[in-house]
C-alpha positions in Angstrom: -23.6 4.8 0.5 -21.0 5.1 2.7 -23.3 4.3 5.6 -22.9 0.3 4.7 -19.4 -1.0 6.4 -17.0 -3.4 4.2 -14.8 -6.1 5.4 -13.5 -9.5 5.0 -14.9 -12.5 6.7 -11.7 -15.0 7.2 -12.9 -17.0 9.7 -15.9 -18.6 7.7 -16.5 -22.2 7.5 -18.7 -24.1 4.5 -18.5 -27.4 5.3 -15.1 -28.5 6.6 -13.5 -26.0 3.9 -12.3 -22.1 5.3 -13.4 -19.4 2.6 -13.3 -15.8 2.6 -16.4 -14.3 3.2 -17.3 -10.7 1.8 -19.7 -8.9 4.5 -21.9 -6.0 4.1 -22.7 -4.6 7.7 -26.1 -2.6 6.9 -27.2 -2.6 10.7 -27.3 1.4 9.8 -30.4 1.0 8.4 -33.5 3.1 9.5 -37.0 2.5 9.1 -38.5 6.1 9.8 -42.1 4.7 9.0 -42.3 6.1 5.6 -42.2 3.8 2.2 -38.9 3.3 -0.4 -40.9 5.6 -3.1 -41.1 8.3 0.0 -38.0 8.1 1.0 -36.4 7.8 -2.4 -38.5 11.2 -3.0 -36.8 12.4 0.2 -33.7 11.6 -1.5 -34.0 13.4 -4.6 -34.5 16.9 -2.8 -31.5 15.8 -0.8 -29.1 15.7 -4.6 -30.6 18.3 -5.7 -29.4 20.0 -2.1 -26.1 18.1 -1.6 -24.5 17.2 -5.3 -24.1 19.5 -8.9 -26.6 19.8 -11.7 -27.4 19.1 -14.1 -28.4 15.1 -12.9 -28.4 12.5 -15.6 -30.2 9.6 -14.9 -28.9 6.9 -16.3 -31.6 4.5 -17.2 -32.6 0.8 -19.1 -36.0 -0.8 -19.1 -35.6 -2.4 -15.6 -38.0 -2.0 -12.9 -35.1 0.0 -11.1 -34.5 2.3 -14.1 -38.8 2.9 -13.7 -38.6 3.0 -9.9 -35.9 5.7 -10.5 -37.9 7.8 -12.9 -40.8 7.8 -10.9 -39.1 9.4 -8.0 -37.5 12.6 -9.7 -40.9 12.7 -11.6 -43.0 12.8 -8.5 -40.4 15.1 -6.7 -40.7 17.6 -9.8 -37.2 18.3 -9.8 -35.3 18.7 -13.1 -33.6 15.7 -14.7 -31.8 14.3 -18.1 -33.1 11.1 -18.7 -30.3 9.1 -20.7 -30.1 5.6 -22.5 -27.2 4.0 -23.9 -28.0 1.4 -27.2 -26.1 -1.6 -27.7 -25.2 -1.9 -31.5 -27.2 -5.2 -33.5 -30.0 -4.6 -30.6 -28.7 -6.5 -28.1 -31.1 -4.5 -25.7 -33.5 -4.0 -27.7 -35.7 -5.9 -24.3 -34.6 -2.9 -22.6 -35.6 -0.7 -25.0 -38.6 -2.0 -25.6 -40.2 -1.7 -22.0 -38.9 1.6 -21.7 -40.8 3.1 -24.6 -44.0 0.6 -22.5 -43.0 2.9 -19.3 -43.3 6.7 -21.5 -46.5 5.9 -22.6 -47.6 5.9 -18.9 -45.2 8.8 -17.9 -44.2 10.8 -20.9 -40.4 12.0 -20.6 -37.8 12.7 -22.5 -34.9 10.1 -22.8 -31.7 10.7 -24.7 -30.8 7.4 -26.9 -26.8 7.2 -27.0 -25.0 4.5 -29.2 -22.7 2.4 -26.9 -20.5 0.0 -28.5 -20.4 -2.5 -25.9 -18.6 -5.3 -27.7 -15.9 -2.6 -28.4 -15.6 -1.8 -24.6 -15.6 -5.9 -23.6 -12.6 -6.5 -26.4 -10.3 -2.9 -25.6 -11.1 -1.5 -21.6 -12.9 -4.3 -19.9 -9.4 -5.8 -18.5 -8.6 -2.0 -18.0 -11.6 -1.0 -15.8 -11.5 -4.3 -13.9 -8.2 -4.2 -13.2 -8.0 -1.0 -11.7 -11.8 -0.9 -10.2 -11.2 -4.7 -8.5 -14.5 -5.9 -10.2 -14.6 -9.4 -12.5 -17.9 -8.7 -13.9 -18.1 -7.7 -17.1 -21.4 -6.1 -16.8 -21.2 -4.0 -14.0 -18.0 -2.4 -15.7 -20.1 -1.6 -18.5 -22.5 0.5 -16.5 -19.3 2.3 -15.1 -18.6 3.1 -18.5 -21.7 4.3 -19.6 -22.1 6.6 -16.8 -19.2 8.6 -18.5 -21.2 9.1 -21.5 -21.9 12.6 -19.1 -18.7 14.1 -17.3 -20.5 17.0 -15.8 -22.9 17.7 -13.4 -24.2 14.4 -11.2 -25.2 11.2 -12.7 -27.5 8.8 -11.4 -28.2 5.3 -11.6 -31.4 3.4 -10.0 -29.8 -0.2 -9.2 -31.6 -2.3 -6.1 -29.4 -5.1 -5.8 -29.8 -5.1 -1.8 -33.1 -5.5 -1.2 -34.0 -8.2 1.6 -33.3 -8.4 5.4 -31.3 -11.2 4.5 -29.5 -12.8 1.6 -31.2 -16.3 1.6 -31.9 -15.6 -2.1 -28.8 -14.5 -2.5 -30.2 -10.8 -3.9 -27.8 -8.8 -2.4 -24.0 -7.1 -3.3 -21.0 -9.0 -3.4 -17.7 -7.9 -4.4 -18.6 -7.9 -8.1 -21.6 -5.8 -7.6 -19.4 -3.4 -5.4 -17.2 -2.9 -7.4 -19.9 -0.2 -9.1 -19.1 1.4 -5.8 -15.7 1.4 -5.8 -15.9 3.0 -9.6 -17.4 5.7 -8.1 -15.1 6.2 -4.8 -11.7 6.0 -6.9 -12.9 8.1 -9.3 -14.3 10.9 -7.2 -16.9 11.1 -9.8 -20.1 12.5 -8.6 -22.1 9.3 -9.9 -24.1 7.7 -7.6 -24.2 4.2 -8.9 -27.0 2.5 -6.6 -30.2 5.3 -6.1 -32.5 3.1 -4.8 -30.3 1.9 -1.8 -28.4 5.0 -1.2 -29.8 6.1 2.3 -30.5 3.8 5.4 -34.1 4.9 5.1 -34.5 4.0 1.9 -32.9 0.2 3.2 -34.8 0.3 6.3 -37.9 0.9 4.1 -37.2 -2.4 1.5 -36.2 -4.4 5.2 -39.8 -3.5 6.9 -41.9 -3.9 3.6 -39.8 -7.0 2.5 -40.8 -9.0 6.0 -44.7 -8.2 5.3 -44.2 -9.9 2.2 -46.0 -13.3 2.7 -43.9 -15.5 0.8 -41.8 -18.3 1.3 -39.3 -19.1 -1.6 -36.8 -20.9 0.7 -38.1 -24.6 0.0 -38.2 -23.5 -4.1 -35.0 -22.5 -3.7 -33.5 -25.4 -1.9 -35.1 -27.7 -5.1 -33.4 -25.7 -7.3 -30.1 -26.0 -5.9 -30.5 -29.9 -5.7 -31.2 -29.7 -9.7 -28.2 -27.4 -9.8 -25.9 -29.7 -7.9 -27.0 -32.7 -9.9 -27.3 -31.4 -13.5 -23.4 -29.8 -13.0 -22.2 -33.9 -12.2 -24.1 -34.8 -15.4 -22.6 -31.6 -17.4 -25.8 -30.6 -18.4 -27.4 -27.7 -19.2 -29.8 -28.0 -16.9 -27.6 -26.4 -14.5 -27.8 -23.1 -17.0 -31.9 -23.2 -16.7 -32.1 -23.7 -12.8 -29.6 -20.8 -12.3 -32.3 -19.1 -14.6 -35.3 -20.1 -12.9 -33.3 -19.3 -9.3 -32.8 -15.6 -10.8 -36.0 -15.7 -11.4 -37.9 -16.3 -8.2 -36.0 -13.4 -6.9 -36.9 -11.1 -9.5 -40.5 -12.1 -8.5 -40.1 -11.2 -5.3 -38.1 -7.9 -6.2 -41.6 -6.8 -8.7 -43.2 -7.3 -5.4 -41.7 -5.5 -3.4 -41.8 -2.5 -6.2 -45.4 -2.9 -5.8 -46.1 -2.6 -2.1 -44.0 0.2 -1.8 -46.6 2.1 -4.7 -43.9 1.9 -7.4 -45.5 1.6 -10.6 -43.5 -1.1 -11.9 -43.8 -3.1 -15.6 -42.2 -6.3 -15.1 -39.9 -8.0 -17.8 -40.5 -11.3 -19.3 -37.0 -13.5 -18.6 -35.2 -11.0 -16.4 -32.4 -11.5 -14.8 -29.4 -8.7 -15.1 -30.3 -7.1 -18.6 -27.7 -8.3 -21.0 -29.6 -12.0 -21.6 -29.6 -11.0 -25.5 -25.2 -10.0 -25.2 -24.8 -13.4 -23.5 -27.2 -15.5 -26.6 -25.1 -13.8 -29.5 -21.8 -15.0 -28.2 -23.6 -18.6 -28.4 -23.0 -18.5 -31.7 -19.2 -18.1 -31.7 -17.8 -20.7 -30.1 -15.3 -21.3 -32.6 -13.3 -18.5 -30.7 -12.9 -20.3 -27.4 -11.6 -24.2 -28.7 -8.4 -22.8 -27.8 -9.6 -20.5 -24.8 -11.6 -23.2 -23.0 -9.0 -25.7 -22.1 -7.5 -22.5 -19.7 -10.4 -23.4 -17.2 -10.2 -26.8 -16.9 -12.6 -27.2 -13.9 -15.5 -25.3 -15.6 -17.6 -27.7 -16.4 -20.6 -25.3 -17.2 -19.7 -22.5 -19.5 -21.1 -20.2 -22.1 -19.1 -18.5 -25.0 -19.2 -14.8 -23.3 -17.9 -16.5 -19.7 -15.0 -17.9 -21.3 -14.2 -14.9 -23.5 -14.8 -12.4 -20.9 -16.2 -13.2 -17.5 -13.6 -16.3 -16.6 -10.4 -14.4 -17.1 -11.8 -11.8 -14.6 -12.2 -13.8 -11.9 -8.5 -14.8 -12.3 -7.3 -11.7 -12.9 -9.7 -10.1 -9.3 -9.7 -11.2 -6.3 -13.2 -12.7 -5.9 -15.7 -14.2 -3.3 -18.1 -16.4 -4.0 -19.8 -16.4 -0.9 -21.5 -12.7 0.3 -23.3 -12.0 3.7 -25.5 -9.2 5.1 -25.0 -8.5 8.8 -28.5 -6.8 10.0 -29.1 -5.3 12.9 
């Protein structure tokens, strides 16, 4: 993805208030006329031309994971389908709809145990530190893409998806971070399948603006329950982020669809690791002491205070993302 330019936005104003903005200059984009499952087909004969076998493609439930699946099935091109399985089945969602998705298209997927609660309590720091990314989840996938070390590993992610951002559906730094993993490391891994050529982009840009919907007047109620439940300390907030998530996964499914991707939705999705994030509910004896570090969050689960908080003061961070289209 090296086509998509990278910089830092220091002149940006919100308000009266400066910021640092992190933009994604995708003006390389190229709509050739052809849909994202065509070009993403395109795109397998292209690895199979450009990078090492074998290719392990690293997969979950998601609609990208399918998406993914669908195009090195239709390209008939050989593959290792792969799974990694969280211990106490904390994706057992995931899990779920994938076994849903081989009873349409039987293939073979490897299960692997991942302890994931290990890698959050001994490397997470580690990887984050080194790979500039505060999410804990995205540094997860890094490290489940290591589960192979030869050949080329794949991973369907679509986080870009929209000619703009209005719904906020595109990479930040966090997200990039995935991308950086795979630059330092000189890994052959490519970490985002599904938005790894500008035709593939320009594809999701044309199909996105035949899309006849209009979620910006949801979306501004939703940040006015937002910006009111967080004064109240509610957890409202929690729900409206939710249902904002949720509105662009809508439109994602959508899109899936239009561009002849046989896609099963998920009930409640937002990133896949809802389940990890209701366990650590349930422990929030561990943060008493933890929680008065971050005195200005006001809205918190148990996971974001043992994990995702101290990130975000440990990596530089933007809050605020733009895509610069052509």
């Amino acid at each position: 993805m090296k086509w998509i330019k990278t910089y830092w936005d220091d002149n940006c104003i919100k308000g009266e208030v400066p910021i640092k903005e992190f933009v994604l200059d995708i003006s390389g984009a190229n709509y050739t006329g052809k849909n994202a499952k065509a070009c993403a087909i395109d795109l397998v004969h292209e690895i199979v031309k450009n990078y090492p076998p074998p290719y392990y493609l690293m997969v979950s439930g998601g609609v990208d994971s399918q998406a993914l699946l669908q195009s090195w099935i239709k390209a008939e091109q050989p593959f290792i389908a792969y799974c990694a399985i969280f211990p106490n089945d904390l994706n057992y969602h995931d899990i779920r709809t994938l076994e849903e998705f081989r009873k349409i298209y039987p293939v073979n997927v490897k299960y692997l145990p991942f302890d994931i609660e290990k890698f959050f309590d001994t490397e997470l720091v580690d990887y984050a530190t080194q790979y500039e990314c505060n999410s804990p989840h995205i540094m997860a996938h890094a490290k489940i893409s290591e589960m192979f070390t030869d050949g080329t590993v794949i991973s369907g992610g679509m986080p870009l998806f929209r000619k703009n951002n209005s719904m906020q559906q595109c990479f930040n730094y966090s997200t990039y971070g995935l991308l950086r993993y795979a630059e330092i490391s000189g890994r052959n891994f490519i970490p985002y399948f599904l938005c790894h050529t500008p035709e593939i982009v320009g594809a999701w840009q044309h199909s996105s603006s035949n899309l006849q919907v209009d979620f910006s007047e949801l979306r501004n109620r939703a940040q006015n329950i937002i910006a009111e439940s967080e004064k109240q300390h509610t957890k409202l907030a929690q729900k409206s982020h939710a249902g904002l998530h949720s509105l662009g996964y809508k439109f994602k499914c959508d899109l899936y669809k239009l561009n002849d991707f046989d896609i099963i939705p998920q009930q409640n999705k937002l990133h896949g690791f809802e389940i990890i994030n209701d366990r650590y509910e349930d422990k929030k004896h561990l943060i008493q002491d933890a929680i008065k570090k971050f005195p200005r969050r006001q809205e918190y689960r148990v996971f974001d205070v043992l994990y995702r908080f101290p990130l975000e003061d440990l990596v530089p961070y933007s809050h605020f993302s733009r895509l610069k289209v052509a």
